[in-house]
TIPA-914866 format. One record per atom (N, C-alpha, C, O, CB): x, y, z; residue in one letter; atom name. Coordinates in nm, 3 decimals. Glycine has a CB too. Layout:
<site <X,Y,Z>,A,CA> ...
This chain:
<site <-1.552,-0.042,-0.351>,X,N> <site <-1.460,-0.119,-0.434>,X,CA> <site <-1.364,-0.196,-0.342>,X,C> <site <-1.319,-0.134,-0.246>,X,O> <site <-1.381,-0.026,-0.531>,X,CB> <site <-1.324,-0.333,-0.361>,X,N> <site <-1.274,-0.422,-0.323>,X,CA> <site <-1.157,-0.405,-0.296>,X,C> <site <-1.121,-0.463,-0.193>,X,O> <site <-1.290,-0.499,-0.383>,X,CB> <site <-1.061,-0.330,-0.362>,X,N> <site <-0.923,-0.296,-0.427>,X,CA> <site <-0.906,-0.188,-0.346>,X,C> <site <-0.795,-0.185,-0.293>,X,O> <site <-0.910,-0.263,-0.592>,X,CB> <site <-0.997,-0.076,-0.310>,X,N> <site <-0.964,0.023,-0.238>,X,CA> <site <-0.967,0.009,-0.082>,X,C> <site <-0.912,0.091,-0.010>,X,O> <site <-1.040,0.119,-0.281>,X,CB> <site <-1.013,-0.064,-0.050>,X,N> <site <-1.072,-0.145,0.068>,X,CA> <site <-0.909,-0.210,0.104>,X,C> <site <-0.852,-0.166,0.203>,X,O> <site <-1.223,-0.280,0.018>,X,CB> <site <-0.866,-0.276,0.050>,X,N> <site <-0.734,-0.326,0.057>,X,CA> <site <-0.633,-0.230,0.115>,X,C> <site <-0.561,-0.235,0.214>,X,O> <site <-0.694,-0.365,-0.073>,X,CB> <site <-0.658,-0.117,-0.011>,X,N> <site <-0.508,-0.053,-0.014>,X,CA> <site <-0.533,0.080,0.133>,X,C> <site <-0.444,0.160,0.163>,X,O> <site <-0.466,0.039,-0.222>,X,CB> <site <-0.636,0.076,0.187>,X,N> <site <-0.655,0.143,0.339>,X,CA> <site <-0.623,0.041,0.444>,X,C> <site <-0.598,0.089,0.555>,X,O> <site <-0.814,0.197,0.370>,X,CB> <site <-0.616,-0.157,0.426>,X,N> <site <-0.591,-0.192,0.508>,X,CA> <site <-0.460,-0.159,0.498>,X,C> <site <-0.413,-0.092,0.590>,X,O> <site <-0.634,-0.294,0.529>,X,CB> <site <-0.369,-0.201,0.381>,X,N> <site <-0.246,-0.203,0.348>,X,CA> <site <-0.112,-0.073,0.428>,X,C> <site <-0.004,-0.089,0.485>,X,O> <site <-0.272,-0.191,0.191>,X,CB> <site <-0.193,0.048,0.390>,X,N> <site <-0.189,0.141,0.453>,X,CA> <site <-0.166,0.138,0.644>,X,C> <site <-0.070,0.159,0.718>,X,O> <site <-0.303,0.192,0.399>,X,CB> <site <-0.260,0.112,0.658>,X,N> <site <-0.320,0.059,0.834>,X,CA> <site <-0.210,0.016,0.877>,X,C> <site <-0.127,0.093,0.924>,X,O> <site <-0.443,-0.076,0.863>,X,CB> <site <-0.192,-0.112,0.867>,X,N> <site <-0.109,-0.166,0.892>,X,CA> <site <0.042,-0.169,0.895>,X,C> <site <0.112,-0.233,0.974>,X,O> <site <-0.143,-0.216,0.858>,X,CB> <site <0.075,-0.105,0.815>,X,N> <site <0.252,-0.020,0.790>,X,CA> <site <0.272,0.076,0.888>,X,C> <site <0.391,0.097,0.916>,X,O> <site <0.280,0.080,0.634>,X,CB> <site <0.191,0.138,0.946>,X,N> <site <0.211,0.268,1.035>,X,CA> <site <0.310,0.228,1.150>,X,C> <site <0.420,0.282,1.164>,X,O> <site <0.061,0.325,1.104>,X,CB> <site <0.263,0.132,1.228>,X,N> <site <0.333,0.104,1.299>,X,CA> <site <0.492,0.086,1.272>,X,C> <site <0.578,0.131,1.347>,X,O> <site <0.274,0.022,1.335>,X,CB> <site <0.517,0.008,1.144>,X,N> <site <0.621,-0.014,1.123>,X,CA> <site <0.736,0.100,1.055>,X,C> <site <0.859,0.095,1.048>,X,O> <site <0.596,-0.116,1.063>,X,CB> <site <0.639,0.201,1.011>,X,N> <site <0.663,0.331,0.944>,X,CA> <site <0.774,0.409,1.115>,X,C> <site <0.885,0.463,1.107>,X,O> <site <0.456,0.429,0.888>,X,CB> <site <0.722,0.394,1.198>,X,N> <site <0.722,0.452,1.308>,X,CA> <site <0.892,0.435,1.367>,X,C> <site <0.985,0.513,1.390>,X,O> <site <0.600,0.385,1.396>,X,CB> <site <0.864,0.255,1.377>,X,N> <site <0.961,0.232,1.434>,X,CA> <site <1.090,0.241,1.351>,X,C> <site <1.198,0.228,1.409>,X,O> <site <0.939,0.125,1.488>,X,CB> <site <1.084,0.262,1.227>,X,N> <site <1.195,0.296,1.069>,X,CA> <site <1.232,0.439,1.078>,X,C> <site <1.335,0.491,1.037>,X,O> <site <1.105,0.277,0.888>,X,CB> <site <1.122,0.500,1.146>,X,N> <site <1.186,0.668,1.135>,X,CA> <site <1.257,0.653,1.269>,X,C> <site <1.354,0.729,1.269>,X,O> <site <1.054,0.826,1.133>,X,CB> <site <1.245,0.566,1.412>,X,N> <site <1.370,0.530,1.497>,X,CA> <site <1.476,0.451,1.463>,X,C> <site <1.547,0.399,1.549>,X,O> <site <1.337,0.475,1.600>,X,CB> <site <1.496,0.433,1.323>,X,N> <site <1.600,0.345,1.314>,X,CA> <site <1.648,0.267,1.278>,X,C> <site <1.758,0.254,1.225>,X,O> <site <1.619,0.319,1.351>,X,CB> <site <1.514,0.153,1.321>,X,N> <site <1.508,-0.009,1.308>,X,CA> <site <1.491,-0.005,1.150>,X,C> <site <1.411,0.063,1.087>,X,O> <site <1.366,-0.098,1.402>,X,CB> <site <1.621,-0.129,1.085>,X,N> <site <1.669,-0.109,0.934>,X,CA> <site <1.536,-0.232,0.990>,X,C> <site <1.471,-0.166,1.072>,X,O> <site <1.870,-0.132,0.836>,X,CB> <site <1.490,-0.333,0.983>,X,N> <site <1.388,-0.439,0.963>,X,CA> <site <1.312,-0.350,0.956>,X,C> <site <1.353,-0.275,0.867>,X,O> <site <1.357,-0.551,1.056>,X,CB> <site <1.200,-0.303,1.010>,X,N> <site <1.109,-0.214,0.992>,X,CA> <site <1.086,-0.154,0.856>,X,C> <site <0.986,-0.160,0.786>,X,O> <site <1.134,-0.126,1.075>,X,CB> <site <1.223,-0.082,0.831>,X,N> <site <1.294,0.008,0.726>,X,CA> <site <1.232,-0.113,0.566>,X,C> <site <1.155,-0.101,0.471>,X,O> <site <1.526,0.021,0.770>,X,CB> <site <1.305,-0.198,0.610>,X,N> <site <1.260,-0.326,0.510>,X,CA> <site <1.103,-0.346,0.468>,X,C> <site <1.039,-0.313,0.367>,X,O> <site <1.299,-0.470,0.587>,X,CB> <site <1.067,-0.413,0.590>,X,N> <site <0.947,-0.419,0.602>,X,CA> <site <0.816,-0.317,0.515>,X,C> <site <0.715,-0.346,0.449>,X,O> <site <0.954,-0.406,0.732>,X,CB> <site <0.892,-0.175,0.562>,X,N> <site <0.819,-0.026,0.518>,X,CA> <site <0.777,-0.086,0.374>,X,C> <site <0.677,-0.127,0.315>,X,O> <site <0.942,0.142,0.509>,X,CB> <site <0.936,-0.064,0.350>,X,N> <site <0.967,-0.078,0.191>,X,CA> <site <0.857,-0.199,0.069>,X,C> <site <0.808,-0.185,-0.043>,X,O> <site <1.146,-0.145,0.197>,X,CB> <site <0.859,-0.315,0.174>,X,N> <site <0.774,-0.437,0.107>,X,CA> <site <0.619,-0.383,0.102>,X,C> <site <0.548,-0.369,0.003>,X,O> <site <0.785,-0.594,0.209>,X,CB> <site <0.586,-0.357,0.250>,X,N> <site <0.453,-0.267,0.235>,X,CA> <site <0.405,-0.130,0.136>,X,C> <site <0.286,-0.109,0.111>,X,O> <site <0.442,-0.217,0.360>,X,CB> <site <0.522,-0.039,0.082>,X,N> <site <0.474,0.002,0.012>,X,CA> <site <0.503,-0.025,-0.144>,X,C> <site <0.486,0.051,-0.239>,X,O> <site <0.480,0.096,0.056>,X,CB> <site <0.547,-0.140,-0.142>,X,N> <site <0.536,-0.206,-0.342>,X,CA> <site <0.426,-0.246,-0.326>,X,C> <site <0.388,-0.258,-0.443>,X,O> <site <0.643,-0.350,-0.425>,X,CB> <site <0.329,-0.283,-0.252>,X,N> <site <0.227,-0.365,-0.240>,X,CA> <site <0.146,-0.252,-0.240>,X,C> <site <0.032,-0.274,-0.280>,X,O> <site <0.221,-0.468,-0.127>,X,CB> <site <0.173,-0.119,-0.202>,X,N> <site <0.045,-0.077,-0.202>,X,CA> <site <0.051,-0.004,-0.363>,X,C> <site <-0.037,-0.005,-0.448>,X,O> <site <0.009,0.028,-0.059>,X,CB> <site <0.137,0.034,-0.367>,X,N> <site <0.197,0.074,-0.573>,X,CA> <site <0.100,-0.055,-0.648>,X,C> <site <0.019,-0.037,-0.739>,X,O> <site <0.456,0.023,-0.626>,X,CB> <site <0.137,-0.194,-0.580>,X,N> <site <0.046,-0.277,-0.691>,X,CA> <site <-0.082,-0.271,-0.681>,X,C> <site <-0.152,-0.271,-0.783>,X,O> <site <0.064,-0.417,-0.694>,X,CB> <site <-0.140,-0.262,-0.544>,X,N> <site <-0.262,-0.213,-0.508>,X,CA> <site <-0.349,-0.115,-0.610>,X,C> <site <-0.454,-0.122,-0.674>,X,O> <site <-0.233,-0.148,-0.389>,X,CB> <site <-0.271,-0.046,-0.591>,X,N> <site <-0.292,0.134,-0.658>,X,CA> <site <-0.293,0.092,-0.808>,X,C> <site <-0.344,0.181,-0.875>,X,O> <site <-0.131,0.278,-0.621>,X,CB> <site <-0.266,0.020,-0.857>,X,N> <site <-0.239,0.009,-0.972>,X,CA> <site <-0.357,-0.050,-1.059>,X,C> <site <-0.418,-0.030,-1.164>,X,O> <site <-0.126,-0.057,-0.973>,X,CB> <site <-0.350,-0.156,-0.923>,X,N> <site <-0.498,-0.250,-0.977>,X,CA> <site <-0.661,-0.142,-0.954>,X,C> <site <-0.766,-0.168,-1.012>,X,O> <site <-0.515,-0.432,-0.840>,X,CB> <site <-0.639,-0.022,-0.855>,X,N> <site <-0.746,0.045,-0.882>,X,CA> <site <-0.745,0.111,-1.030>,X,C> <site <-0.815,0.085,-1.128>,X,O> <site <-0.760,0.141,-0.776>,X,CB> <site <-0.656,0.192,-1.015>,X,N> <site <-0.601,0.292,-1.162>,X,CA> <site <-0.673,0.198,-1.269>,X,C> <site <-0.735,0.262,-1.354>,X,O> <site <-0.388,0.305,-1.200>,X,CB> <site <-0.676,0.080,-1.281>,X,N> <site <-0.669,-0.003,-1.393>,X,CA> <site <-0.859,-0.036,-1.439>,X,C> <site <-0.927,-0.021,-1.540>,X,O> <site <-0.563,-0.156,-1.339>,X,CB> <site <-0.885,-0.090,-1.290>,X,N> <site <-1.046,-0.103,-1.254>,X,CA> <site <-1.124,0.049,-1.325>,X,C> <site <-1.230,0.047,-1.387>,X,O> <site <-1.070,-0.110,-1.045>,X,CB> <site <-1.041,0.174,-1.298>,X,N> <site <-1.115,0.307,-1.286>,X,CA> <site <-1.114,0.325,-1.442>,X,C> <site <-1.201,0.376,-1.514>,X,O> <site <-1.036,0.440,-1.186>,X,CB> <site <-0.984,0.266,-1.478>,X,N> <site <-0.986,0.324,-1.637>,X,CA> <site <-1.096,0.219,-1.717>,X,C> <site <-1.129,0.267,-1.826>,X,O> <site <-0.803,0.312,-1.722>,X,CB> <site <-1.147,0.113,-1.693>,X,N> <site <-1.202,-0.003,-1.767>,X,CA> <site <-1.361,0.045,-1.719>,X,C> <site <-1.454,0.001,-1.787>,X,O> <site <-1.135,-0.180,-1.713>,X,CB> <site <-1.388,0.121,-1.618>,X,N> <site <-1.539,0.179,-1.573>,X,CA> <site <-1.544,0.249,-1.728>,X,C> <site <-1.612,0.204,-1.821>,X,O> <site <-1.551,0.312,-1.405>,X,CB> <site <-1.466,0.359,-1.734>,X,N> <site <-1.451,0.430,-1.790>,X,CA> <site <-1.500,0.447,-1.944>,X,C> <site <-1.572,0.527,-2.004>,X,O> <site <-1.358,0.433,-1.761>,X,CB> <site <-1.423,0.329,-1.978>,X,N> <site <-1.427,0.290,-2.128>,X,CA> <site <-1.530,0.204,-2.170>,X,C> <site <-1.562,0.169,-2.283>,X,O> <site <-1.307,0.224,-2.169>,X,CB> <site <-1.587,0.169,-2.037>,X,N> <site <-1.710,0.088,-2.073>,X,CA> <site <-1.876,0.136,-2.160>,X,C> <site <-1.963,0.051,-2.179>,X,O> <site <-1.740,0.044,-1.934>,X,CB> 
Protein backbone atom coordinates (compact mmCIF):
# COMPACT_ATOMS: atom_id res chain seq x y z
CA UNK A 1 0.00 0.00 0.00
CA UNK A 2 1.03 3.38 -1.17
CA UNK A 3 0.00 5.27 2.05
CA UNK A 4 1.95 2.96 4.22
CA UNK A 5 4.99 3.24 2.20
CA UNK A 6 4.82 7.00 2.95
CA UNK A 7 4.15 7.01 6.50
CA UNK A 8 7.73 4.68 7.05
CA UNK A 9 9.35 7.34 4.84
CA UNK A 10 7.73 10.05 6.97
CA UNK A 11 8.85 8.32 9.97
CA UNK A 12 12.65 7.90 8.46
CA UNK A 13 13.16 10.96 8.06
CA UNK A 14 12.16 12.81 11.50
CA UNK A 15 14.67 10.70 13.43
CA UNK A 16 17.26 12.73 12.90
CA UNK A 17 15.46 15.68 13.84
CA UNK A 18 13.75 13.77 16.79
CA UNK A 19 17.41 13.53 18.06
CA UNK A 20 18.60 16.78 17.87
CA UNK A 21 14.96 18.13 19.89
CA UNK A 22 15.70 15.70 22.70
CA UNK A 23 19.27 18.06 22.76
CA UNK A 24 17.39 20.98 22.82
CA UNK A 25 17.26 22.52 19.50
CA UNK A 26 13.49 24.33 19.80
CA UNK A 27 13.74 24.26 15.46
CA UNK A 28 14.09 20.69 15.42
CA UNK A 29 11.46 20.65 18.34
CA UNK A 30 9.23 22.48 15.57
CA UNK A 31 10.15 20.67 12.85
CA UNK A 32 9.40 17.17 15.09
CA UNK A 33 6.11 18.59 15.66
CA UNK A 34 5.21 19.36 11.68
CA UNK A 35 6.54 15.82 10.93
CA UNK A 36 4.37 14.24 13.18
CA UNK A 37 0.78 15.98 12.01
CA UNK A 38 1.78 14.62 8.80
CA UNK A 39 2.24 11.39 9.86
CA UNK A 40 -1.45 11.54 12.03
CA UNK A 41 -2.69 12.59 8.38
CA UNK A 42 -0.84 9.83 6.90
CA UNK A 43 -2.26 7.36 9.41
CA UNK A 44 -5.42 8.51 8.81
CA UNK A 45 -5.52 8.16 5.18
CA UNK A 46 -4.49 4.39 5.86
CA UNK A 47 -7.25 3.89 8.72
CA UNK A 48 -9.61 5.19 6.04
CA UNK A 49 -8.22 2.95 2.85
CA UNK A 50 -8.45 -0.20 5.58
CA UNK A 51 -11.96 0.63 6.58
CA UNK A 52 -13.33 1.02 2.70
CA UNK A 53 -11.33 -2.71 1.94
CA UNK A 54 -13.45 -3.66 4.46
CA UNK A 55 -16.86 -2.64 3.58
CA UNK A 56 -16.33 -3.53 0.22
Amino acid sequence: MEEYERLKQAIHEVEEDLRKAEGGNKAAGTRVRKAMQDVKNIAQEIRKKVLEMRTD
